[in-house]
N, C-alpha and C positions, 0 to 999 in steps of 0.2 A: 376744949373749945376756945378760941380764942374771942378777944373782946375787940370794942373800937380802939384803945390804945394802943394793941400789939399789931392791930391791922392797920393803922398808921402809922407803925414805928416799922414796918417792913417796904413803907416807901423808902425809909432814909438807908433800909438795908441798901435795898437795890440800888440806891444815887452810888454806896460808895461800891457797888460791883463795878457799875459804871464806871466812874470814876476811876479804878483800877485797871480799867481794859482801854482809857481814852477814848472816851464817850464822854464827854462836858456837856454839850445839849442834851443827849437822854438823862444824863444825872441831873443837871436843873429843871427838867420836865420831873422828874420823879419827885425832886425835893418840892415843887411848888405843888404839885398832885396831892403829897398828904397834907398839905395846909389847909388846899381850898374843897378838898371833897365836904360836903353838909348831904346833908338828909332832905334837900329840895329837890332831886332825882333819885330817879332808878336805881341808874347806875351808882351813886352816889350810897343810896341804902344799902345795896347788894353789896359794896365792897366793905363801906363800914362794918356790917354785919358777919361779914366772912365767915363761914363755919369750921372753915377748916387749920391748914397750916399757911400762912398766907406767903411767904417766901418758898418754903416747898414747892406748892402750889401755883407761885409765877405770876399770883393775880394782882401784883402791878407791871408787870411785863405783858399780862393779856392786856389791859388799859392803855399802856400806852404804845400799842400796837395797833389798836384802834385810833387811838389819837391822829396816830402817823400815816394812817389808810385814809385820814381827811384829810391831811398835809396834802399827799401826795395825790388827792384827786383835786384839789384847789378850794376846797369846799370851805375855807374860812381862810380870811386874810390877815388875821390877826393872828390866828393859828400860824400860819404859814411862818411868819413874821417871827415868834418864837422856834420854830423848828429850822427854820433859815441860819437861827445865832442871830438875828437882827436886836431881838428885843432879848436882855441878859438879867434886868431888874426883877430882882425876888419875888418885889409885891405885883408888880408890870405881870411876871409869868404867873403867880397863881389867880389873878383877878380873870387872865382872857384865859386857862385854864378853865376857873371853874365858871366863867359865863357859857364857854365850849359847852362843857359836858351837863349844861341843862339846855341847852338850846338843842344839841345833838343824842338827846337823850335815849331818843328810839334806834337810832343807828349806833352806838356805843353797847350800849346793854348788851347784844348778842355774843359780844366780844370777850367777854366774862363767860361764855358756856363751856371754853376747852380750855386747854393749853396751849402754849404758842407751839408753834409745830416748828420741829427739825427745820431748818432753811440754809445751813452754811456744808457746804460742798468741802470747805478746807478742814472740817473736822477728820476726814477722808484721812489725814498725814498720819494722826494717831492711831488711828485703824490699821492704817497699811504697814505701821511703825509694828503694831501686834502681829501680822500676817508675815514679815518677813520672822518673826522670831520663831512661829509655827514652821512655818519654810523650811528653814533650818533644818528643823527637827524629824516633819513629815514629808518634805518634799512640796516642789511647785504646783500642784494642781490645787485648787482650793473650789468647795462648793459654799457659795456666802447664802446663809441664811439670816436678816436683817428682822428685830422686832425696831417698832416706833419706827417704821421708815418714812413715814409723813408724804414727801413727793416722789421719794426715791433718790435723792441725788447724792446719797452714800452708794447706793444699789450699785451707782455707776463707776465707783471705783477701779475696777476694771480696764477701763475705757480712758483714766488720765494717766498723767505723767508725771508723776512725782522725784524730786529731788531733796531725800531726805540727808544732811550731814554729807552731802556727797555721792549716797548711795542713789544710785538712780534706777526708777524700775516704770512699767508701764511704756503703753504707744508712744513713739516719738514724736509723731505727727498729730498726738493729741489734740485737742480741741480746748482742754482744760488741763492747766500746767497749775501745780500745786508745790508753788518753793515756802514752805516755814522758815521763818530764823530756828537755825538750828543749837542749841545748846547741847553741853557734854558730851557723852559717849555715841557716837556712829551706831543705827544701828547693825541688825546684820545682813551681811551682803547676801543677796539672794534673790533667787527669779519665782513672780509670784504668778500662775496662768489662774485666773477667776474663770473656770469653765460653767459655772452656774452660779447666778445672784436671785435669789426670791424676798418678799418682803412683807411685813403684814403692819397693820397702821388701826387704831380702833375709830381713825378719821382722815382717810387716805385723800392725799390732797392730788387732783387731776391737772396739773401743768396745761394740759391741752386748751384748759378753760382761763381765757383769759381774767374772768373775775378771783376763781383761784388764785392764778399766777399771780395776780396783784396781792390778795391776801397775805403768801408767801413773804414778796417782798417787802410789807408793812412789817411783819418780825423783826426785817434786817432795824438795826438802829441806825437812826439818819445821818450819824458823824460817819456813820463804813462805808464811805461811794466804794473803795478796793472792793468789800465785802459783796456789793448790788453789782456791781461791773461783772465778779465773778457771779454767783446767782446767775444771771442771764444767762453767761456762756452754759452753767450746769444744766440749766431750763430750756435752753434751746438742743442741747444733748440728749435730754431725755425725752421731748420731743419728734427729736428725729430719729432715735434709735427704740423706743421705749423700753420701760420694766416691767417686769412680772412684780405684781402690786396689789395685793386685795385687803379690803375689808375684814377686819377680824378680831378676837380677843387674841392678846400674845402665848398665853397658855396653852390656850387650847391649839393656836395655829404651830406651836413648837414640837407639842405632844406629838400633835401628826406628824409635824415634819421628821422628825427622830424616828417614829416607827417606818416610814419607807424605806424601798430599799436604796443602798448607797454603792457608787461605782466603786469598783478597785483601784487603788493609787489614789483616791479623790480625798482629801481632809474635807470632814462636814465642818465647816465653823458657824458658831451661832456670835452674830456679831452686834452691839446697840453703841448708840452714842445719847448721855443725857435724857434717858428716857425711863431708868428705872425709878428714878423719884417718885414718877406718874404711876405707874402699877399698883395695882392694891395688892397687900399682903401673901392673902391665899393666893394670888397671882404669882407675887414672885419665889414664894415657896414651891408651886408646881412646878416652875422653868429649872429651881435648883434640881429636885427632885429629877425631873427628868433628865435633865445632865445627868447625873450621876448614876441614873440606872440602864443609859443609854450602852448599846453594846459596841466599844471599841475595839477593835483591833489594828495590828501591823499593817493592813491591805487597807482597812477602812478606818482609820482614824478621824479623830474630834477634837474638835478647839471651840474655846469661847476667848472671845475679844471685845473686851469693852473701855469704851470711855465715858468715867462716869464724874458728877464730882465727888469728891469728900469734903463733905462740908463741916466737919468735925475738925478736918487740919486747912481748908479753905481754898483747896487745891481741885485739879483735873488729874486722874490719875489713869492710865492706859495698864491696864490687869490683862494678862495672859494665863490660859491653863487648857492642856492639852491632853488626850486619853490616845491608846492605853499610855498608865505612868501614874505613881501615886503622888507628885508635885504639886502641891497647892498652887491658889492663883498666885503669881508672880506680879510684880509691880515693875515692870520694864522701862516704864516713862513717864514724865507728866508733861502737862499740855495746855496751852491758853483755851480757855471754853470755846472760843472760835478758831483755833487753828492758827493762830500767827505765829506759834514760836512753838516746838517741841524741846524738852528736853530728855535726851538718853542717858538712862541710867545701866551702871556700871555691874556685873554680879560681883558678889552672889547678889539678888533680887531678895527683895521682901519676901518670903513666900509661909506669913504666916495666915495661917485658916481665918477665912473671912463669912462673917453672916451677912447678905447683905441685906441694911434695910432702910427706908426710905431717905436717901438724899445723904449717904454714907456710909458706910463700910465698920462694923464693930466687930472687934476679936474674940474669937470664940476663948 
């Protein structure tokens, strides 16, 4: 269980994630957050107190996503003034910080009840980076099955145009162009048809609502307009075309989805991006579990694709592993958390036996 020292020392974690992705404004919101949080609010006690892992957990990424939801409805001017980059003074940021978060105390709190939800669309390149290497192997049809799909705007992968290293795949005339700075190895060349996308979320965010859709885009950190600019276009995509999207635990929506039946020629892929951190244990124990007693064959083959971190080497790693075929997961690429840059890796791949478990990847 951790204490108040460790759940203030996981603000200055996250300044320097920040900090590493070019994020200068959310990294001095973070830094000044664990100065000024006291025990005069709610919100204030509730984080102090954390119960849990608080960097796992994201719960200064929940906070100062609230933060950024007042920013961007105008609801404080002083706020504003710091989220703008106007005001850069240490003590300047954590004074109109912590006067924020007791005056806004009732609307803050709620913001601490989940996790920040999936919101970046470009995460899509390392995904689709996993699906061509499936491709390869199984062939173009892919049916995508998505846990933690939040709005869905992975769901819609399908639907953009990706320019990965050259290789280019997806509609032309897409709507949402997805170019990464690409780093080392190309991956492989191949046509991918997503003839089915499903998704399950344990708090499915409805784009259609505009209170939502604002939500969503408080996630995004205020230094990413590229990152909000896309958003939109993703949010107006699923909009106008929608997802199959429900309500659900991951487990159990997996279990089922593995036991129906499956077309011929179709690869089932069960695909997540950044979401098994969130899973409790016996959760992600069932998901193994059921992979692996899932029945593959030549006609009806399976894939999982994920991108998760490894927080153990401080990376984004993009893991592929395909049935039938006794291959462990492969480590095919790694990846900026939000999709600006992919890099391909060269084989042979990593392809040593992986436990996965919360917020990294341990060798058996």
């Amino acid at each position: 269980m951790a204490g108040e020292a460790e759940n203030r020392a996981a603000f200055a974690v996250q300044a320097g994630y920040c900090g590493a992705m070019a994020a200068p404004v959310t990294a001095r919101v973070c830094v000044a957050l664990g100065q000024a949080l006291d025990r005069t609010s709610a919100t204030g006690r509730r984080v102090l107190d954390w119960p849990g892992e608080p960097v796992a957990d994201a719960v200064v990424l929940r906070l100062v996503g609230g933060l950024h939801a007042l920013h961007r409805a105008s609801a404080d001017a002083d706020l504003s003034q710091v989220f703008d980059g106007v005001v850069t003074d240490e003590a300047a940021v954590a004074a109109t910080l912590g006067r924020v978060v007791r005056d806004r105390d009732a609307a803050l709190l709620p913001w601490l009840d989940g996790p920040p939800q999936t919101n970046e669309a470009a995460r899509s390149a390392g995904l689709m980076t996993g699906l061509l290497h499936l491709a390869t192997r199984f062939g173009p049809r892919v049916e995508v099955l998505e846990i933690g799909s939040s709005a869905g705007l992975n769901l819609m992968l399908g639907r953009y145009r990706f320019d990965l290293g050259g290789v280019t795949v997806g509609p032309e005339d897409a709507a949402v162009r997805i170019v990464p700075e690409w780093r080392g190895v190309a991956p492989p060349v191949a046509t991918v048809d997503v003839v089915g996308a499903r998704g399950v979320d344990i708090a499915p965010v409805d784009v259609g609502d505009p209170a939502q859709a604002a939500r969503l885009e408080a996630y995004v950190w205020v230094d990413a307009q590229e990152r909000l600019a896309r958003l939109a276009a993703a949010i107006g995509e699923v909009q106008r075309v929608g997802v199959d999207l429900v309500q659900g635990d991951a487990a159990d929506w997996v279990e089922a989805r593995l036991a129906e039946p499956q077309a011929a020629g179709v690869t089932r892929v069960l695909m997540h991006s950044v979401v098994w951190q969130y899973l409790p244990a016996e959760g992600r124990a069932r998901i193994v579990a059921a992979m692996a007693a899932a029945r593959a064959s030549v006609d009806r083959p399976l894939g999982w694709v994920m991108m998760e971190p490894n927080r153990d080497l401080h990376r984004h790693e993009v893991r592929v592993r395909g049935w039938p075929g006794e291959t462990p997961m492969e480590l095919v690429a790694l990846t900026h958390a939000h999709g600006a840059w992919v890099e391909g890796l060269a084989p042979p791949y990593e392809t040593r036996d992986y436990v996965m478990r919360r917020g990294a990847y341990e060798a058996d």
